[in-house]
C-alpha positions, 0 to 999 in steps of 0.5 A, spaced: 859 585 164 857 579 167 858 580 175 857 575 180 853 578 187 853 579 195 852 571 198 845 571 200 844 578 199 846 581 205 844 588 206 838 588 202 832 591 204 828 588 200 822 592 202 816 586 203 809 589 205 806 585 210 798 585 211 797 587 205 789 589 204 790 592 198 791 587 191 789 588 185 783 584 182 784 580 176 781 581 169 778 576 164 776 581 159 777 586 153 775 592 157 781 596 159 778 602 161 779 600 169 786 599 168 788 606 168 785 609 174 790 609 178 797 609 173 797 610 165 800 606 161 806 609 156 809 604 152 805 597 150 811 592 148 810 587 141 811 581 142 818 578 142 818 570 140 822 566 145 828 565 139 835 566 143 837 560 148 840 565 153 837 571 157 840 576 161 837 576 168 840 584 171 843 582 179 839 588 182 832 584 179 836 577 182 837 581 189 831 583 189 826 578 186 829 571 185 833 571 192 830 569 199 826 564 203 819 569 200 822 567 192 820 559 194 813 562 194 813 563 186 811 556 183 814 554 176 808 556 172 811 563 175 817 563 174 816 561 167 812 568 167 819 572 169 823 567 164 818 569 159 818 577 160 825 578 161 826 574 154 821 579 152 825 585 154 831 583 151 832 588 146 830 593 150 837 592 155 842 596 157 848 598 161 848 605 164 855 606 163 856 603 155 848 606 153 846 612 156 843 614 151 838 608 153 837 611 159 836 617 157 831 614 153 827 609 159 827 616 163 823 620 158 818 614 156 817 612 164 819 618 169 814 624 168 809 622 172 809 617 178 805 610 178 807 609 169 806 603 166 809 600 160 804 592 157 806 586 155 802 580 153 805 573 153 802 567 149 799 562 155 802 556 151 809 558 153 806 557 161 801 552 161 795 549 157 791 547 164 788 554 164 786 553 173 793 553 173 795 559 168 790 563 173 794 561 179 800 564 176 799 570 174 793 571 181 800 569 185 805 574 181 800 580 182 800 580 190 807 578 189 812 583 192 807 588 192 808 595 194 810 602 193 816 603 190 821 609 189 827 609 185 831 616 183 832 619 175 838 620 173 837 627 175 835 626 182 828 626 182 824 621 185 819 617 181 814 612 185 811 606 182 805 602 185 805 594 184 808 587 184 811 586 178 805 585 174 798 588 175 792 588 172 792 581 168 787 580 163 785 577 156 786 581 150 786 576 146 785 568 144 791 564 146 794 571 150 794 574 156 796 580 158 799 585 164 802 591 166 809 592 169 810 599 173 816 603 171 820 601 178 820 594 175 820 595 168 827 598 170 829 592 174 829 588 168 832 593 163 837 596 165 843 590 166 849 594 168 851 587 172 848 581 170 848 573 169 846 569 163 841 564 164 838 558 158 831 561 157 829 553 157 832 551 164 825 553 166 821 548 162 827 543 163 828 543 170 821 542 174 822 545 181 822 552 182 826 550 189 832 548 183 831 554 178 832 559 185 838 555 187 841 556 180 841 563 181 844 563 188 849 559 185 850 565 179 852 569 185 858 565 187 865 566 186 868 560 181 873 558 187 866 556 192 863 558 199 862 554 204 855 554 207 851 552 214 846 547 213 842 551 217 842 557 212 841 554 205 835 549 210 832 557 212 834 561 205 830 556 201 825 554 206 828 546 206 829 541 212 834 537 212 836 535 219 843 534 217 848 535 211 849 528 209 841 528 208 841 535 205 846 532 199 843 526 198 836 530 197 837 536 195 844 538 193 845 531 189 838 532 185 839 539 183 847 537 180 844 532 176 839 537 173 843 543 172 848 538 168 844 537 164 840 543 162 845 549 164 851 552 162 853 551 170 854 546 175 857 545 181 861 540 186 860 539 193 862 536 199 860 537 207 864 536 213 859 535 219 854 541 218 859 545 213 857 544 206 863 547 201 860 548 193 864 550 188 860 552 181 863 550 175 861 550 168 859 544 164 862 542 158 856 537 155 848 539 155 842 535 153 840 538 146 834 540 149 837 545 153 838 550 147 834 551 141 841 553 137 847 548 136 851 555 136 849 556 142 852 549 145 858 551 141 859 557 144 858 553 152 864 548 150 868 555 148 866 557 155 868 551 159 875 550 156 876 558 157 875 556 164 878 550 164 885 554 161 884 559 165 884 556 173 889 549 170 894 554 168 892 560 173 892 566 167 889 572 169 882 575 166 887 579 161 891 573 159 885 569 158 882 576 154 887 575 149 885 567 147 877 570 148 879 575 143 882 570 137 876 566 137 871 570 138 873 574 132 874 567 129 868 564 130 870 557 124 869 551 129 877 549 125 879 556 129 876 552 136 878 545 134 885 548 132 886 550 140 884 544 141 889 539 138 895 544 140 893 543 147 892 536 147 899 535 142 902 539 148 899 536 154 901 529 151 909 531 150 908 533 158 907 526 159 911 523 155 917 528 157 915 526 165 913 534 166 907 536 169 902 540 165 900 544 171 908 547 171 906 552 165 903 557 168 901 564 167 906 567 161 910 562 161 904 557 158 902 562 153 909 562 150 909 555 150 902 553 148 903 559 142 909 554 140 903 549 139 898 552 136 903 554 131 905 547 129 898 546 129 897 551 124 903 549 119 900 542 118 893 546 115 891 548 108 891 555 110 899 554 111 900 552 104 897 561 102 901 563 109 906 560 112 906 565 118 900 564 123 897 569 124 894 566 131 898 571 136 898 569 145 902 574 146 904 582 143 910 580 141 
């Protein structure tokens, strides 16, 4: 399930190695020999191409990886990196509490021994043709977070790992580069019991490193908003406004424009003296090149009248559930369309009735949306064959 997280992270020991003397060397060759001294590697991940339009980024690895002034260092370049092996990973997913049995199986492959590591290879192409600075990349997510690292097996015994989250970048091959992911990481990235989806090309489509790490700040928010210092969002993304005018005009305003148009979230703001207020919203619209797969654009519009039913006529998550379930089981456009024209007939009957569409809420919105929906379905050619629709709101 989709989970929003901690504002700013609170409590998170983020465990940051200070000094550190000890970076692994970058390797430009065929010989893996080396790679091994200090770890062994267990599993080497095939290729996965980057076909889906979502990706799910697990919290714990948000938290620890994505959050924070230190994530400001991570360029774009790299950031496409993680995109690009979270996507990868991503039949290899899972929650604990649905699929032990995936558990189970990461503990036998990654747990035996300390310091395992499983490989992956990513095409340069997917980074960037200018060679310099795909090295500058990877260079920068080797020393990255590096340290030692310890998580507990499902049994209770302890397993370090040793790294950044990757290590040991090297070429394999031409038009590949390939790296290690110690099993602390590897975990991080696979196992989502809380997680928040994200549009693998809103990395490509939005430039600023800065603005992809605000988006994953805006995932933790709860849908009714925060309100932030400009002192805290200047420290926590390593900005320096002076003022909250100036922030939104610079920062916010840029960032808002970008993620309406290549997110399936965005946000409102407004500030009174130094006190900014954001409130996330999803977006209805995106441009055609934030998705690969026009479904996908379908499903963002579904999303958002979801949302906009559920805060306009204050129906709780299991009210919602119940429409969420008919459409998802109906996926024909006619079925979406459907909903769409009896909530249109019945906001127009409202005005013209002198009623306020706001004043059905809850319950009582359901029964009369369910009114709607069935006029709606008497005038389709399915009526004809059935009379009675077989869309249901309530067990009635």
């Amino acid at each position: 399930m989709e989970q929003q997280l901690d504002l700013f992270g609170k409590n998170i020991n983020y465990n940051i190695p200070k000094n550190k003397k000890n970076v692994l060397p970058l390797h430009y060759s065929k010989d893996t020999s080396k790679m091994v001294a200090k770890g062994k590697v267990v599993k080497t991940y095939k290729e996965l191409p980057p076909t889906v339009d979502f990706i799910r980024f697990g919290n714990e690895f948000v938290d620890e990886f994505l959050s924070g002034k230190e994530a400001t260092k991570l360029t774009i370049n790299a950031l496409k990196i993680v995109f690009n092996i979270v996507s990868q990973l991503r039949n290899e997913q899972f929650q604990k509490k649905s699929a032990p049995r995936q558990l189970t199986l990461f503990e036998d492959e990654f747990t035996s021994e300390h310091n395992l590591f499983a490989e992956l290879s990513i095409k340069n192409s997917l980074i960037t043709s200018n060679s310099e600075e795909l090295k500058k990349a990877y260079a920068s997510l080797v020393k990255y977070k590096m340290d030692w690292y310890k998580f507990n097996t499902s049994d209770g015994s302890e397993v370090e790992a040793f790294g950044g989250l990757i290590s040991n970048v090297y070429y394999r091959e031409k038009g590949y580069t390939s790296f290690l992911i110690s099993s602390y990481w590897v975990k991080r990235v696979i196992q989502i019991d809380n997680y928040n989806k994200t549009l693998y090309k809103l990395v490509y489509n939005v430039r600023s490193n800065k603005h992809i790490l605000f988006y994953f700040w805006l995932s933790k928010l709860p849908m009714d908003g925060t309100q932030v210092k400009v002192s805290t969002i200047n420290n926590y993304f390593d900005v320096n406004y002076t003022n909250a005018r100036d922030m939104c005009r610079d920062f916010l305003k840029p960032i808002r424009e970008n993620l309406n148009k290549y997110s399936h979230k965005s946000f409102n703001y407004n500030y009174l003296g130094e006190i900014i207020t954001i409130k996330p919203y999803l977006t209805r619209e995106i441009e055609a090149e934030a998705t690969n797969d026009k479904v996908t654009k379908e499903e963002i519009k579904k999303d958002y009248k979801m949302r906009y039913l559920k805060d306009r006529h204050q129906l709780t998550e299991e009210e919602l559930k119940k429409i969420k379930s008919i459409i998802e089981a109906d996926k024909r456009e006619k079925t979406l369309v459907l909903f769409s024209e009896a909530y249109e007939d019945f906001v127009a009957d409202c005005r013209k009735n002198k009623e306020r569409a706001t004043d059905y809420i809850g319950n009582k919105f359901l029964i009369k949306y369910q009114e709607y929906i069935d006029k709606k379905y008497s005038n389709t050619r399915e009526a004809r064959f059935n009379s009675k629709c077989p869309i249901k709101l309530l067990d009635i």
